[in-house]
C-alpha positions as CSV (number, residue, x, y, z in Angstrom):
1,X,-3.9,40.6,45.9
2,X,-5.0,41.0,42.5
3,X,-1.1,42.3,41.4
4,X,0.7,39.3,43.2
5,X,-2.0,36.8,41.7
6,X,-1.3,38.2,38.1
7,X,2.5,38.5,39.0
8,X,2.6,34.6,39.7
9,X,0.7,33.6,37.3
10,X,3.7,36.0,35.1
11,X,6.5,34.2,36.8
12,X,5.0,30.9,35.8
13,X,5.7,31.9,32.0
14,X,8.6,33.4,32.3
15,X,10.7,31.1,34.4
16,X,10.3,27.9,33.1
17,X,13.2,28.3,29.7
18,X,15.3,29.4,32.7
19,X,14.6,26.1,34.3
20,X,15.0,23.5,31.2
21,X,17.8,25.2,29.3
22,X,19.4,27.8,31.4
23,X,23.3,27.0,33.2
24,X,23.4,26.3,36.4
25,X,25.3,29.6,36.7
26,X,21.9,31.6,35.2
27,X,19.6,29.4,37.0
28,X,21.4,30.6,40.4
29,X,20.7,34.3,39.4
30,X,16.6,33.8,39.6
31,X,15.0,30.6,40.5
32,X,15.2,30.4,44.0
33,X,14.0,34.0,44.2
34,X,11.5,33.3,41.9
35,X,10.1,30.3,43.4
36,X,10.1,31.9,46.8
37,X,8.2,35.0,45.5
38,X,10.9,37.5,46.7
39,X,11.8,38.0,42.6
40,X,9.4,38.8,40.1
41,X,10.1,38.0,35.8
42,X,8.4,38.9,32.8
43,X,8.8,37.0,29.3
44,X,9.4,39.4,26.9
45,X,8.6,38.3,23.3
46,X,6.1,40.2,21.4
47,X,7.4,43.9,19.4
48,X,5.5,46.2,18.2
49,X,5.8,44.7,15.0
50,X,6.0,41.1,16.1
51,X,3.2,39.6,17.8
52,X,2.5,35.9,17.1
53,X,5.2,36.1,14.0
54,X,7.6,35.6,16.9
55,X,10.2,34.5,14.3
56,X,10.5,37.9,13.0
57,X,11.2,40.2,15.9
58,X,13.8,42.7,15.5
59,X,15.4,43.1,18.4
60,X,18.7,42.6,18.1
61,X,21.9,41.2,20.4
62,X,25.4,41.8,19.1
63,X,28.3,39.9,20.6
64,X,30.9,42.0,21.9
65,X,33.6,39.9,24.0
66,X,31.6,39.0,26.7
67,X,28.5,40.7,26.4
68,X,25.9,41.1,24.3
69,X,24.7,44.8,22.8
70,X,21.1,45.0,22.9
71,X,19.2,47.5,21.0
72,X,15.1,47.0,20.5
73,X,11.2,47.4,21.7
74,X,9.2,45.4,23.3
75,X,5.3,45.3,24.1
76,X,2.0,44.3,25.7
77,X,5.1,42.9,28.4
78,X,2.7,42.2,31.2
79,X,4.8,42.7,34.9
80,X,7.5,44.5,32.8
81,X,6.8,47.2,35.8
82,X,7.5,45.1,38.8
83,X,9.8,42.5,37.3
84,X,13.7,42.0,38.6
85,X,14.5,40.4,35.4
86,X,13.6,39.8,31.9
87,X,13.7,36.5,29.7
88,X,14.0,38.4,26.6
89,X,13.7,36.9,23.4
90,X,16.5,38.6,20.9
91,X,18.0,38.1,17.1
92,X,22.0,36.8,17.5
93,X,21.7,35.8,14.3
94,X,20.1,36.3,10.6
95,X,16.5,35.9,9.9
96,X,13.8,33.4,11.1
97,X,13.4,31.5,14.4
98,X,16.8,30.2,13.6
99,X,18.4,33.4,14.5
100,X,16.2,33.7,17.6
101,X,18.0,33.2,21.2
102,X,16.5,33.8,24.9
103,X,18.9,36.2,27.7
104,X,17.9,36.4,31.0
105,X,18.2,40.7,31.7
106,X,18.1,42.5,34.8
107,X,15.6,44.8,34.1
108,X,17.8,47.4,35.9
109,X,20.1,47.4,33.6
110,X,21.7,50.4,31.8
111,X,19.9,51.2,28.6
112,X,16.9,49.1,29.7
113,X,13.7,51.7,30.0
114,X,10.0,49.9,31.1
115,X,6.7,51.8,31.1
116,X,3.5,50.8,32.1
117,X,1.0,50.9,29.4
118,X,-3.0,52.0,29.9
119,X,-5.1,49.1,29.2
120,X,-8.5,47.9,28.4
121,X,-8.5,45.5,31.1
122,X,-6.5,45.9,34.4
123,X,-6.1,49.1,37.1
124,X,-4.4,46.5,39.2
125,X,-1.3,44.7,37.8
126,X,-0.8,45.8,34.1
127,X,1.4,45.5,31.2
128,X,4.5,47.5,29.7
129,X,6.7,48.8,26.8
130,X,10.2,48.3,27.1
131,X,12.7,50.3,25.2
132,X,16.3,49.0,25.1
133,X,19.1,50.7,23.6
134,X,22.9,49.2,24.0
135,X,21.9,47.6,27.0
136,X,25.2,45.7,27.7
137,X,24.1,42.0,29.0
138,X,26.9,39.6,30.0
139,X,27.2,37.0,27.7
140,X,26.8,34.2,30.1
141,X,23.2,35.0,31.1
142,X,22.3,33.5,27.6
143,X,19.7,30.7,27.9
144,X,20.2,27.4,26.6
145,X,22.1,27.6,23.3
146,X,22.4,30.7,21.3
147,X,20.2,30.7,17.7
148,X,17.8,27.6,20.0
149,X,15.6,30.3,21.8
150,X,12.6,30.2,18.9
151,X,12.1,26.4,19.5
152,X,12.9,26.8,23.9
153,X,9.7,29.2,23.5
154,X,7.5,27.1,21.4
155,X,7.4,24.9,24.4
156,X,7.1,27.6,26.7
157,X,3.8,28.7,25.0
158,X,1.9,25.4,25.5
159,X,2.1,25.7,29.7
160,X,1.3,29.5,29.4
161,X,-2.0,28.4,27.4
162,X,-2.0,25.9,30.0
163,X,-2.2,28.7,32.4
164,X,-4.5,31.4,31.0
165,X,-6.8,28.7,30.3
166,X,-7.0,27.4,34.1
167,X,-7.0,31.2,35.0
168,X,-9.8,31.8,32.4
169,X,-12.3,28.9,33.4
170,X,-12.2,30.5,37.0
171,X,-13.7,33.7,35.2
172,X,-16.0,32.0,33.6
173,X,-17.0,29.8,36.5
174,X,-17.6,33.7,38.2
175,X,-19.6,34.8,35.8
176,X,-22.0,31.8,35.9
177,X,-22.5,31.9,39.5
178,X,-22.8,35.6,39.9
179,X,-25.3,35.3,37.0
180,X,-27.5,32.7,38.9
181,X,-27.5,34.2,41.9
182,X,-28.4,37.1,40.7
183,X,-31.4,35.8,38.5
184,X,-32.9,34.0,41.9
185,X,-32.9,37.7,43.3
186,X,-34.0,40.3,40.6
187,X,-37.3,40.0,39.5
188,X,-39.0,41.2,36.3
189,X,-42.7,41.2,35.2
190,X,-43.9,40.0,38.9
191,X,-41.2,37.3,38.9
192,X,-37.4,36.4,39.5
193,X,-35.7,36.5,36.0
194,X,-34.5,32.8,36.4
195,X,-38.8,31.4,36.0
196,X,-38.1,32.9,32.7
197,X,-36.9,30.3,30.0
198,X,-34.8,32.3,27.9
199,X,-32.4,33.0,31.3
200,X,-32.7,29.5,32.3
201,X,-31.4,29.0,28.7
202,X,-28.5,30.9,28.9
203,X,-27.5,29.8,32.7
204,X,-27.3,26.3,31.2
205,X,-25.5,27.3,28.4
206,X,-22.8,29.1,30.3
207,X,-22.2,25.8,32.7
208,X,-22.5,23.4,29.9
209,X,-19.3,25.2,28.0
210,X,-17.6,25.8,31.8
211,X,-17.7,22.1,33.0
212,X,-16.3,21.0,29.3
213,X,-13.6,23.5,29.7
214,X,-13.2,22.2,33.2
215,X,-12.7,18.5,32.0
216,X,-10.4,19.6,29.1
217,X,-8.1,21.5,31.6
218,X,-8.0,18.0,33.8
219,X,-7.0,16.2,30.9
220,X,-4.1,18.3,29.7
221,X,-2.7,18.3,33.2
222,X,-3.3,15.0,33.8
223,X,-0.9,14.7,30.5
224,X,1.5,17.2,32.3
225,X,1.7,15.2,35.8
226,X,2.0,12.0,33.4
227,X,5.2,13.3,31.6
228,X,3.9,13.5,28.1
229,X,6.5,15.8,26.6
230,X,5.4,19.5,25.3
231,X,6.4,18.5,21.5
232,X,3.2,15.8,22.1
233,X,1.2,18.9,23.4
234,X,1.0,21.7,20.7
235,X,-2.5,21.0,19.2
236,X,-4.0,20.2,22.5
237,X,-2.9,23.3,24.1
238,X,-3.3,25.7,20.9
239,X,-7.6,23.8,21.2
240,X,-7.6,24.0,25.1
241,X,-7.0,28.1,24.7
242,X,-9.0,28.8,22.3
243,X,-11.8,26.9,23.7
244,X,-11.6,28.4,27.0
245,X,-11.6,32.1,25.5
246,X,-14.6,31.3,23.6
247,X,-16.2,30.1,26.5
248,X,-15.0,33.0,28.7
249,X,-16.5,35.2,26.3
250,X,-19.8,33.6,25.5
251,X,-19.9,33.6,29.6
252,X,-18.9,37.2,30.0
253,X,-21.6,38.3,27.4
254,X,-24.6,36.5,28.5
255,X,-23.9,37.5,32.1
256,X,-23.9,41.1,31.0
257,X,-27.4,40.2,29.3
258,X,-28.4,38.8,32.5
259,X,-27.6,41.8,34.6
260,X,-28.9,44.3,32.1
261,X,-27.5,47.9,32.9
262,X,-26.1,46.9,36.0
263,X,-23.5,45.3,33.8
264,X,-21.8,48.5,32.5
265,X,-21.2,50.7,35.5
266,X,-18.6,49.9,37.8
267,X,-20.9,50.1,40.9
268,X,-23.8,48.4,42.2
269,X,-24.5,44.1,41.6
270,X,-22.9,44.0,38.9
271,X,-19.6,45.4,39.3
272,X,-18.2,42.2,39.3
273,X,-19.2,41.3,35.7
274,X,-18.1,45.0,34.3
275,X,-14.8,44.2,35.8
276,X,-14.9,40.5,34.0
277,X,-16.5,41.6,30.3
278,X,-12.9,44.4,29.9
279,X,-11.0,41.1,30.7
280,X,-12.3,39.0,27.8
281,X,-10.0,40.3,24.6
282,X,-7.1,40.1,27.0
283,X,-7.3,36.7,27.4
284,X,-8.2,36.1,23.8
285,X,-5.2,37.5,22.6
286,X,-1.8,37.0,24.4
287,X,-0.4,33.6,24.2
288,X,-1.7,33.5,20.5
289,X,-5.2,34.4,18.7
290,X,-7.9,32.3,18.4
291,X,-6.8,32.5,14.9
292,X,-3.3,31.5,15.1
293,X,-3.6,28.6,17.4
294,X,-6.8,27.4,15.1
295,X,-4.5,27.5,11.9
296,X,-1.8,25.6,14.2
297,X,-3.6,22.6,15.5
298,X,-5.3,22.1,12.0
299,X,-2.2,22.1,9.9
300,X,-0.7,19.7,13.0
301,X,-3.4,17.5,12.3
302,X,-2.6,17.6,8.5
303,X,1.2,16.9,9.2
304,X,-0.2,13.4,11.0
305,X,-2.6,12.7,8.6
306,X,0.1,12.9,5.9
307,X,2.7,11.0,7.8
C-alpha cells in the first residue's frame, strides 16, 4: 500500500507536461496506462549538481536524425525503480532554461541505468539515481516544443506543491491525533500527561497550525477547480509548501516530545511517530526548499508591487 500510494502520488507529477504539451502521438504512449494505474512515471529533473537551479542541469540531448542522444545523471528521482517511463528534463540547446526541453523515456531503454538510493525516510517506495549514457530516444517523444520544457515545468511544480502539501497535512493531522490519544493514556506524576498545561499547550498548537494548513489547501484547490491558471498560482503554491512543511515539522517534533523515548525506537506506541519524524526533511526539500520558494513568492510580490 504504502509503494502504490507514493507511486500515485509520483504519477501525479510526472504526467501532467505529458497531458498539456505532449502530441497526441506521445500522449497515446502513457496516459491511458497511467491513469488506469497499469503504468507507473517518474519526473526526472534534479542532477547531482542541479537541484532547484533547474536551469542549469547538464544533461544533455543531441539531435541525431530522428533521435535524440542522451548522455547525463539524474538524482533523488523518486519511483525511478518502478517507473515504465521517464519525463526527463534534458539541455537541446545552450545555456539557461531556454535551452531546457522535456522527452518522455522508456526507462528500458538502452543506455538508461536506475538504482535505488538508501534514504533517510522510506523502506517502502524510495527514490533513485539514474545514469544515462547515448541512450537513443526517438525524436518524436519530445514534449511540447523543444527549448519550452524550463517554463512546461515551472507550472508543473505549483500542482506537485499542491500535492506534497495535501500529502503533508495528512501527516501532520496523524501526528496530532496519535499525540492526543496518547496523552489521554500515559500518565506521569499520578496523572495522564494531557492535565498537564505545557502538553495541552503543544496539542493546541499542533491543531491550530493543521486546520490553517487545512484551509489554505481548500483555497488553492478551490482556485484549481475554478480554473485560475498556474501562471496566477506561483506565490500561492511556493507559501502553501512551505507552510505545510513547517507545520509538519513543528507537528512531528512536538509529538516526539509528547511520546518521550517511545518516539525513537521503531517499536512500541510510538512507532508511528518514529516513522513520521524521518519523513519531515523529505518533504521539506523536494519540490523546492523552504528557502527557494520563500525568495520566489517575495520577489513575485515585488514584481506586482513595481508594476
Amino acid at each position: 500500500p504504502g509503494y502504490c500510494m507514493g507511486q500515485a502520488a509520483i504519477n501525479s507529477m510526472a504526467l501532467p507536461p505529458v497531458l498539456f504539451a505532449g502530441s497526441p502521438e506521445v500522449q497515446a504512449m502513457v496516459v491511458d496506462d497511467v491513469i488506469a494505474g497499469r503504468k507507473n512515471i517518474s519526473l526526472a529533473i534534479s542532477e547531482p549538481f542541479a537541484g532547484s537551479d533547474v536551469a542549469s542541469i547538464r544533461t544533455t540531448a543531441k539531435r541525431e536524425g530522428d533521435n535524440y542522444r542522451i548522455s547525463g545523471q539524474k538524482k533523488w528521482i523518486t519511483g525511478g525503480h518502478v517507473a515504465d517511463y521517464l519525463t526527463l528534463a534534458v539541455r537541446t540547446g545552450g545555456a539557461g532554461g531556454s535551452g531546457v526541453s522535456l522527452l518522455l523515456v522508456d526507462a528500458k531503454t538502452p543506455g538508461v541505468s536506475i538504482r535505488k538510493m538508501e534514504t533517510q525516510f522510506d523502506t517502502v517506495h524510495g527514490t533513485t539515481f539514474i545514469e544515462i549514457e547515448d541512450a537513443l530516444v526517438p525524436a518524436k517523444n519530445l514534449i511540447g516544443k523543444e527549448g519550452a520544457g524550463f517554463k512546461y515545468l515551472l507550472l508543473n511544480f505549483n500542482h506537485e506543491r499542491f500535492v506534497i502539501s495535501a500529502g503533508t497535512c495528512r501527516a501532520s493531522r496523524i501526528c496530532y491525533s496519535e499525540s492526543l490519544k496518547y496523552s489521554m493514556r500515559r500518565k506521569t506524576f499520578g496523572k495522564p500527561i494531557a492535565e498537564h498545561q505545557m502538553v495541552r499547550f503543544k496539542l493546541a498548537e499542533m491543531l491550530r497550525l493543521i486546520e490553517a494548513l487545512h484551509d489554505n489547501n481548500e483555497r488553492v484547490a478551490f482556485q484549481y477547480k475554478s480554473g485560475v491558471p498556474d501562471a496566477a498560482l506561483g506565490a500561492q503554491c511556493a507559501m502553501l509548501k512551505v507552510m505545510c512543511s513547517k507545520t509538519f515539522e513543528y507537528c512531528a517534533r512536538e509529538a516526539s516530545q509528547i511520546y518521550g523515548g517511545s518516539s525513537i525506537v521503531r517499536e512500541g506506541p510510538g512507532r508511528i511517530v518514529e516513522r513520521l519524524y524521518r519523513d519531515v526533511r523529505a518533504q521539506a526539500i523536494p519540490g523546492g526548499s523552504e528557502e527557494i520558494l520563500m525568495d520566489l513568492a517575495a520577489r513575485q510580490a515585488l514584481a506586482g508591487a513595481r508594476n
